[in-house]
C-alpha positions in Angstrom: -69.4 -110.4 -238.3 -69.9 -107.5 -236.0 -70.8 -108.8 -231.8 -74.1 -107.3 -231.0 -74.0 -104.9 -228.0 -76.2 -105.7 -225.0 -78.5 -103.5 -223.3 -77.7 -102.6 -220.4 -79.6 -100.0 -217.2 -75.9 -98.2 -216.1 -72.2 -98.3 -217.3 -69.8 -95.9 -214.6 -66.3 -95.7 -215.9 -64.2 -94.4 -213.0 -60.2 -93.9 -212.6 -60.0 -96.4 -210.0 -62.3 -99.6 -209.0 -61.4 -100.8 -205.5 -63.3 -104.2 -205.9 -62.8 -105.1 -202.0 -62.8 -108.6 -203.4 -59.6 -110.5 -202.9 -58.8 -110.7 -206.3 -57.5 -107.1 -207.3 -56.6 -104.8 -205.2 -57.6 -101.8 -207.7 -58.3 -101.1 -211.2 -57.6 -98.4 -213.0 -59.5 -97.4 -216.1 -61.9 -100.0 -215.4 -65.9 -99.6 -215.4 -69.1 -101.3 -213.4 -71.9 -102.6 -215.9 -75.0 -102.8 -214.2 -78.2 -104.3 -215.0 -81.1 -105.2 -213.1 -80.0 -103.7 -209.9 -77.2 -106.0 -209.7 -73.3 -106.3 -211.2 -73.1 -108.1 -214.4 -69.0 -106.7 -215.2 -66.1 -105.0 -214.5 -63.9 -104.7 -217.1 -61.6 -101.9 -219.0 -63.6 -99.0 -219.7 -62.3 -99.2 -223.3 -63.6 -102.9 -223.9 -66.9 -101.8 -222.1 -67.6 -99.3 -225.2 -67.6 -102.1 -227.6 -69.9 -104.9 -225.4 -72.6 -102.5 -223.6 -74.8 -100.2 -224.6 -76.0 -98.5 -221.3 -79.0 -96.5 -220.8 -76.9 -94.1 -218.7 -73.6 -93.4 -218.8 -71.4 -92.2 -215.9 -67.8 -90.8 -215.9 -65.6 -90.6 -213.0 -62.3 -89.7 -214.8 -60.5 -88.5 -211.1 -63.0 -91.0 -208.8 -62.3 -93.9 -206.8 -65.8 -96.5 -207.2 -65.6 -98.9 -203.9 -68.4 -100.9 -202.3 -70.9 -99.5 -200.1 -70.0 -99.1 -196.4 -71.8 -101.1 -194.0 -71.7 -99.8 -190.6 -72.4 -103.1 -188.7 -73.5 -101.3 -185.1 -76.2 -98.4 -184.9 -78.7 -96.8 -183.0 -79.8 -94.4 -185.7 -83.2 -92.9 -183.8 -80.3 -91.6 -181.3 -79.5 -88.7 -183.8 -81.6 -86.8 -182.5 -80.0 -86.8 -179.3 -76.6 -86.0 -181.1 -75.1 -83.5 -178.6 -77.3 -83.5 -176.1 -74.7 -85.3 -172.9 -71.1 -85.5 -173.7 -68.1 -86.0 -171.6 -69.2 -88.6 -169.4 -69.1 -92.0 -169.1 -71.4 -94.7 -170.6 -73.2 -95.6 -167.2 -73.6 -91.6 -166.2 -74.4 -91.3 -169.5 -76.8 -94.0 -169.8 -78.5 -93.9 -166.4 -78.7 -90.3 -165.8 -79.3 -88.7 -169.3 -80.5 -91.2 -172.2 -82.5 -93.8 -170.5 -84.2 -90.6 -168.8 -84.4 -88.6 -171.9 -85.7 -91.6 -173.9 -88.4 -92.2 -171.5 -89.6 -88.4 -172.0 -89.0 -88.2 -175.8 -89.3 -91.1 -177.8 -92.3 -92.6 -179.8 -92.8 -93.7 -183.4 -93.0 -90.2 -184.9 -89.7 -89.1 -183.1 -88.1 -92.9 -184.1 -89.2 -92.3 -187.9 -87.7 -88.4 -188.0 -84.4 -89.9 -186.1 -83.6 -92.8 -188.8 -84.5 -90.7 -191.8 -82.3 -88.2 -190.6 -79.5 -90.9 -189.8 -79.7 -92.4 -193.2 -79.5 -89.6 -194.9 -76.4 -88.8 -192.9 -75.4 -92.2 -193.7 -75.9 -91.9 -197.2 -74.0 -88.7 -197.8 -71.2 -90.5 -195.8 -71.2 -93.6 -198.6 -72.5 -96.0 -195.9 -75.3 -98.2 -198.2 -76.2 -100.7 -195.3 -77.0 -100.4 -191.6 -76.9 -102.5 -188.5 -79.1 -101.3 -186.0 -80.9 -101.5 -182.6 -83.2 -99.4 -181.5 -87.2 -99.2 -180.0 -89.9 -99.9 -182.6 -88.2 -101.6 -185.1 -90.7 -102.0 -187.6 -90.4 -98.3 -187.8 -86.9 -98.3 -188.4 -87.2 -101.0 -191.4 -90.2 -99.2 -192.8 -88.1 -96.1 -193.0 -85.3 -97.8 -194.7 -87.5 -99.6 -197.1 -89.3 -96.6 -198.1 -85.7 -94.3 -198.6 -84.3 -97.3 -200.4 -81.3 -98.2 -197.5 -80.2 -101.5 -196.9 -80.8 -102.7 -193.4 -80.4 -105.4 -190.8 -83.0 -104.4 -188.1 -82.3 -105.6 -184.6 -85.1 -107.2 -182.5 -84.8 -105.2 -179.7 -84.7 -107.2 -176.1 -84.3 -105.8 -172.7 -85.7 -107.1 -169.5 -87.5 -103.8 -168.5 -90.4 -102.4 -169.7 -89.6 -99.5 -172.5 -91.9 -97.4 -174.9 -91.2 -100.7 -177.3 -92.3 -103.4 -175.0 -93.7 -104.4 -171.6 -91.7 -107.8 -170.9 -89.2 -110.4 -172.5 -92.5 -112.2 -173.8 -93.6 -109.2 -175.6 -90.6 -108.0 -177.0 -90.0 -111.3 -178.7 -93.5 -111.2 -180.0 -93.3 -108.2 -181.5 -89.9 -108.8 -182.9 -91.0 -112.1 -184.4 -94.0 -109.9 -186.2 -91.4 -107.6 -187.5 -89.5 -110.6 -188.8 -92.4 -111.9 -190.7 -93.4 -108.8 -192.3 -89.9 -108.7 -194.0 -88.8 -111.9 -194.6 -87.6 -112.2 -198.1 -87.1 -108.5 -198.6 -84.5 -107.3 -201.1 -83.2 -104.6 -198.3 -84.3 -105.3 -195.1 -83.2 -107.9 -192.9 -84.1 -108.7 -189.1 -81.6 -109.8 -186.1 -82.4 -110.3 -182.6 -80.6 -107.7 -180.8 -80.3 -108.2 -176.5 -79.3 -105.0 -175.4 -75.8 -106.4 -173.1 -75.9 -109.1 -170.8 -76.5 -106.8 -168.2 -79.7 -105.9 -169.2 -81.0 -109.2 -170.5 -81.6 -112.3 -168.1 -80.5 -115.9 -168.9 -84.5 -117.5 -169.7 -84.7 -114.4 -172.8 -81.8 -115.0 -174.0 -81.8 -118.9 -173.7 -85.6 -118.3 -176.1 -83.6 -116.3 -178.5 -80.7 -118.5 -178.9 -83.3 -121.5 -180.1 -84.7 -119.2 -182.3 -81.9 -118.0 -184.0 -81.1 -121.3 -184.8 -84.6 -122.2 -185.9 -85.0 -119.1 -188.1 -81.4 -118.3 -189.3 -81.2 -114.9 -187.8 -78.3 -113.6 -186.1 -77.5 -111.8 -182.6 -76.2 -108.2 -182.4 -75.5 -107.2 -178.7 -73.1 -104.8 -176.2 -70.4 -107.4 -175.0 -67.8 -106.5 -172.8 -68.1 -102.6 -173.3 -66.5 -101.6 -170.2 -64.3 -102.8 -167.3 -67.5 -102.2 -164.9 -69.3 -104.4 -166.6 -67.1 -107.8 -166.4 -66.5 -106.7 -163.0 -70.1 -106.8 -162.2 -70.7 -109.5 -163.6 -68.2 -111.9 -161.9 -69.6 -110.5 -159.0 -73.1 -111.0 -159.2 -72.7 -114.2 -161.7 -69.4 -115.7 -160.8 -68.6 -115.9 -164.4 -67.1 -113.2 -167.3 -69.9 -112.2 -169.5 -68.6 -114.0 -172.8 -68.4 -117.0 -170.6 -71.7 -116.6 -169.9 -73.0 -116.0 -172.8 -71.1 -119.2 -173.8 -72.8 -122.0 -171.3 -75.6 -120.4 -172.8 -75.1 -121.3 -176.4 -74.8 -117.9 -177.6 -71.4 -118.3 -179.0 -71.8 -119.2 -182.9 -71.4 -117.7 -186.4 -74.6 -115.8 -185.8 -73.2 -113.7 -183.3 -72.5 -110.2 -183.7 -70.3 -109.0 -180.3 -70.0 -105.3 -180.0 -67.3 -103.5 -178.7 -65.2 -105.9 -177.2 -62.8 -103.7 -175.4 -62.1 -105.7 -172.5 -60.9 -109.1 -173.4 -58.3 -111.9 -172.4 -56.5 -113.9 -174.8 -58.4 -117.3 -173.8 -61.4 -115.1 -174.9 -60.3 -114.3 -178.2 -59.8 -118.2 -178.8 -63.2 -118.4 -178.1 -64.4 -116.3 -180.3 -62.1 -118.2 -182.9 -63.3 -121.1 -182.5 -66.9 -120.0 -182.4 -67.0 -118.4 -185.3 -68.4 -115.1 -183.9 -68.1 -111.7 -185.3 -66.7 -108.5 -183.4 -68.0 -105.3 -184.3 -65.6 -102.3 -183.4 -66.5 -98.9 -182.7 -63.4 -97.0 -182.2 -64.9 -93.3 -181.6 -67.6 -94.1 -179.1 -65.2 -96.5 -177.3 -62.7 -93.5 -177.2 -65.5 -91.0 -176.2 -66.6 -92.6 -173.5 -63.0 -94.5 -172.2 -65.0 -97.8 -172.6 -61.7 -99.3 -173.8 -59.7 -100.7 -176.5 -61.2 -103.3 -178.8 -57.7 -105.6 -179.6 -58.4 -105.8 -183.4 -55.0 -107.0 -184.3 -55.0 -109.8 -182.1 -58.4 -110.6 -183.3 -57.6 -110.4 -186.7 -54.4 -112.4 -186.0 -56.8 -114.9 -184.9 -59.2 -115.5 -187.8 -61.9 -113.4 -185.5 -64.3 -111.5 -188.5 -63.9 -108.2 -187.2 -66.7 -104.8 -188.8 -66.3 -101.5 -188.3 -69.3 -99.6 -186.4 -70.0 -96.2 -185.7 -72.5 -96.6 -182.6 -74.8 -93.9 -182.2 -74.8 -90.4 -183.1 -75.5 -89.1 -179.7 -71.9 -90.9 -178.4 -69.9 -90.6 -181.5 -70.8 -87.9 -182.5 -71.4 -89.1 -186.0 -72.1 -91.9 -188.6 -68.7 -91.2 -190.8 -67.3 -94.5 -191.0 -64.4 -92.5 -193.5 -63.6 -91.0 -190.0 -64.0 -94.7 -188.6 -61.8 -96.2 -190.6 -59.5 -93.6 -190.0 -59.8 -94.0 -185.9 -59.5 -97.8 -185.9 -56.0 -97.5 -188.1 -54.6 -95.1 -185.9 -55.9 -96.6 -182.5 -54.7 -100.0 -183.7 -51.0 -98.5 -184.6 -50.8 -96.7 -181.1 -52.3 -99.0 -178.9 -49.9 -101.8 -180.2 -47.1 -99.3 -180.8 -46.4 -101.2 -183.8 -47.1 -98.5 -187.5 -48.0 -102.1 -189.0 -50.6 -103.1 -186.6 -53.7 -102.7 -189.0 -53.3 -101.7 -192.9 -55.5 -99.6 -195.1 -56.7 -102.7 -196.7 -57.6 -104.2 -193.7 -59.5 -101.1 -192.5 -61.3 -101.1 -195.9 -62.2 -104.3 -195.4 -63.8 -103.9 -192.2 -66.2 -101.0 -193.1 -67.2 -103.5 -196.1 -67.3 -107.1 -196.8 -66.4 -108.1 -193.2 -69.6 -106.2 -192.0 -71.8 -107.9 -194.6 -69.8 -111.1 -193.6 -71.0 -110.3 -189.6 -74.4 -109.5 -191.4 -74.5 -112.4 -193.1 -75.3 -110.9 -196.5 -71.8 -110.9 -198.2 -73.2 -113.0 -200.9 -75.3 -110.3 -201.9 -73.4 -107.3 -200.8 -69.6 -106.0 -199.4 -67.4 -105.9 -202.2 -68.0 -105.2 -206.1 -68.3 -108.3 -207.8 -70.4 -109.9 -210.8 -73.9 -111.1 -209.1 -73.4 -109.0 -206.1 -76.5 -106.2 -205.7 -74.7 -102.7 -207.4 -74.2 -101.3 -203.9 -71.3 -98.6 -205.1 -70.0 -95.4 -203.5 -67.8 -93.0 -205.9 -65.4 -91.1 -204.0 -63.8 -87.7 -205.7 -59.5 -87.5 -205.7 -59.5 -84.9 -207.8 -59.4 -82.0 -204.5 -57.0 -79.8 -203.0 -57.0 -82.5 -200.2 -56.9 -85.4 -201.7 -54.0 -85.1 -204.2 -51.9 -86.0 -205.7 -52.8 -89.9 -205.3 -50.3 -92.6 -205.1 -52.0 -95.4 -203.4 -56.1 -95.0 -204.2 -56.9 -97.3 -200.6 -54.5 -96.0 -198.6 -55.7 -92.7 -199.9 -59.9 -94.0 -198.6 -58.3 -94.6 -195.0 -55.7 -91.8 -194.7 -56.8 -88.8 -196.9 -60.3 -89.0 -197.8 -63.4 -87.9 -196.0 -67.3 -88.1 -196.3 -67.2 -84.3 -197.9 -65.4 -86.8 -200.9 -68.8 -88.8 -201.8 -70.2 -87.8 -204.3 -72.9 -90.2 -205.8 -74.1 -93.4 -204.5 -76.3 -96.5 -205.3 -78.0 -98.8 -203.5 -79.1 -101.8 -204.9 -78.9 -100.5 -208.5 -80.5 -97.0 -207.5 -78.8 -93.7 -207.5 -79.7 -92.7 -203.9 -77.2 -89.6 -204.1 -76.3 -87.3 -207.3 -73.2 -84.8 -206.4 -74.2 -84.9 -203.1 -78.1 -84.6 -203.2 -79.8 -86.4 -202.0 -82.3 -88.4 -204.2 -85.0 -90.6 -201.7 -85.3 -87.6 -199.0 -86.7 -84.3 -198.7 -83.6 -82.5 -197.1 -85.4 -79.4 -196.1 -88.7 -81.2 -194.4 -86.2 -83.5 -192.4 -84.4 -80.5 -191.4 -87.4 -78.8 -190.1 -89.0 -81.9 -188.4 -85.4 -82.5 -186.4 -85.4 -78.9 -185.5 -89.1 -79.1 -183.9 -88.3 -82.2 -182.1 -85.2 -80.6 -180.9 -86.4 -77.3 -179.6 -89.2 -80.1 -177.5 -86.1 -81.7 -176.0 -84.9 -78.4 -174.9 -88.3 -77.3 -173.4 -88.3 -79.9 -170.9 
């Protein structure tokens, strides 16, 4: 009796799978069958040919296939103002150039031209899945939605009145509106996202933490960026900021803690214990001399730590290939110890611990039957990148973004040898160098 073959939307045979999934550390000759935007196998490439018959075919005889990378901390909008003050630090930086400049430049128009042009970045770099925070929101999702991007969309929150917002009240309100617009969408999710506890009073944040819990959502913020700020803060509220944050109820699974640069060893406990998440964003910490996030103790903790890029105007990029490489090396130096974090740690960071902080890794993070076909193939088969010995040491160490060659999102091919599919490269281009040449007018 001959077995009847199923049909299937995609088969990609590739030379390596990195499934990202504590199971297997790589395949080789091994194929992703996918079906209805999601992964229904991974098997040998050989025993694929007799179960699946695929509407399209792909073959990646020299390419690695890993999951998409989520870069867990963004402000994409900020692209445009890639370049634009560098070599100072993040209060100069903030006070006297962005803050100004954002007050000057940004609206919806300039938010929507800024996030297409950072996920298409993003895309190109194999990152599938964002993390952001940034003014009007509901842009930001709708962008995303439209280009096909997977997306956690923080709620911004400040004290102040911005472009966004007028007071706490307001910004809530409007959050809470984005929320219910896209609740139950495939790709975009929402967070609440306080800017630092500098900027963002006890009575806000006390609202938000009762409505996290009510509605499930997490809480992406700046923690402890820089020395200045815990100084400041135990001087003007007699207390470190996590501690803080902590008598206010903030400190649970939900939370996503950014940067994290400046903390004791009672402070990492806490985090422990809480169950919050630690996003690190090597580069921008390192541009700015914020600090050192102390990943391996974290790590050595049980702390879930993700990998972020930050925004493109401190970075100055969304690579997370360049990430990962930064947060290996930083990790190895800063502990003078060559063992302090491993390629498969790294890995894991730009993937299924950000969905893990994102609270999506049972849909997305690591290549796996029932997880959404969120897949970046990366090419080996270059001048730089062989010969290969050790496929995810070779992602962290060797590879770069100029390696991605074709990715999908939720099923979707979303890049095809590096073009992109969702967005009109030469109209973005021209729309980012109009807003660009208004920057530089005033």
């Amino acid at each position: 009796m001959v077995a009847t073959m199923k049909n299937i939307d995609t088969l990609l045979h590739a030379r390596w799978v990195i499934p990202v999934d504590n199971k297997q550390r790589n395949l080789e000759q091994h194929c992703i069958a996918i079906d209805e935007k999601k992964i229904i196998d991974i098997l040998p490439s050989a025993l694929a040919k007799t179960r699946y018959n695929a509407r399209v075919n792909r073959n990646y005889h020299q390419h690695a296939l890993i999951p998409g990378l989520i870069n867990s901390h963004t402000h994409s909008a900020m692209s445009l103002f890639r370049g634009l003050a560098d070599d100072l630090s993040l209060m100069d930086w903030l006070q006297n150039h962005i803050w100004p400049a954002e007050e000057k430049h940004v609206n919806e128009a300039f938010v929507q031209t800024g996030t297409e042009l950072a996920i298409a970045e993003m895309i190109r770099s194999g990152t599938t899945c964002f993390n952001d925070m940034y003014f009007f929101p509901d842009v930001t999702a709708r962008v995303a939605a439209d280009i096909g991007m997977r997306a956690s969309v923080g709620l911004i929150l400040i004290d102040f009145a911005t472009v966004w917002a007028n007071n706490s009240e307001e910004y809530i309100a409007k959050g809470l509106a984005v929320f219910d617009h896209y609740k139950g969408h495939e790709l975009i999710k929402t967070a609440f996202a306080p800017h630092a506890p500098y900027t963002v009073s006890d009575e806000p944040l006390k609202h938000i933490t009762i409505l996290a819990n009510e509605l499930e959502l997490g809480v992406h913020m700046h923690i402890h960026e820089t020395a200045f700020e815990v100084s400041e803060a135990e001087k003007n509220n007699g207390l470190r900021p996590l501690a803080r944050l902590n008598k206010l109820g903030l400190l649970t699974p939900a939370l996503q803690a950014v940067h994290m640069t400046q903390i004791q060893d009672d402070e990492i406990q806490l985090l422990a214990t809480s169950g919050s998440h630690v996003i690190h964003c090597p580069e921008s910490n390192m541009k700015l001399a914020s600090g050192i996030c102390p990943v391996k103790q974290l790590l050595d903790a049980g702390v879930n730590v993700a990998l972020g890029t930050d925004s493109a105007s401190s970075n100055n990029d969304l690579d997370l290939f360049g990430e990962m490489r930064s947060a290996a090396m930083l990790a190895k130096i800063s502990n003078m110890d060559a063992t302090a974090l491993t390629a498969d740690q790294v890995l894991q960071m730009a993937t299924i611990n950000g969905a893990t902080a994102l609270g999506i890794n049972d849909i997305t993070g690591s290549l796996e039957v029932g997880k959404f076909a969120d897949i970046v193939a990366v090419n080996f088969d270059t001048i730089e990148t062989i010969p290969v010995y050790d496929p995810v040491s070779h992602l962290v160490n060797c590879s770069s973004r100029e390696h991605v060659t074709d990715v999908w999102i939720a099923g979707k091919q979303v890049l095809t040898d590096r073009i992109l599919n969702t967005i009109d490269e030469k109209k973005l281009k021209q729309e980012c160098i109009r807003i660009s040449e208004e920057i530089r007018r005033i």
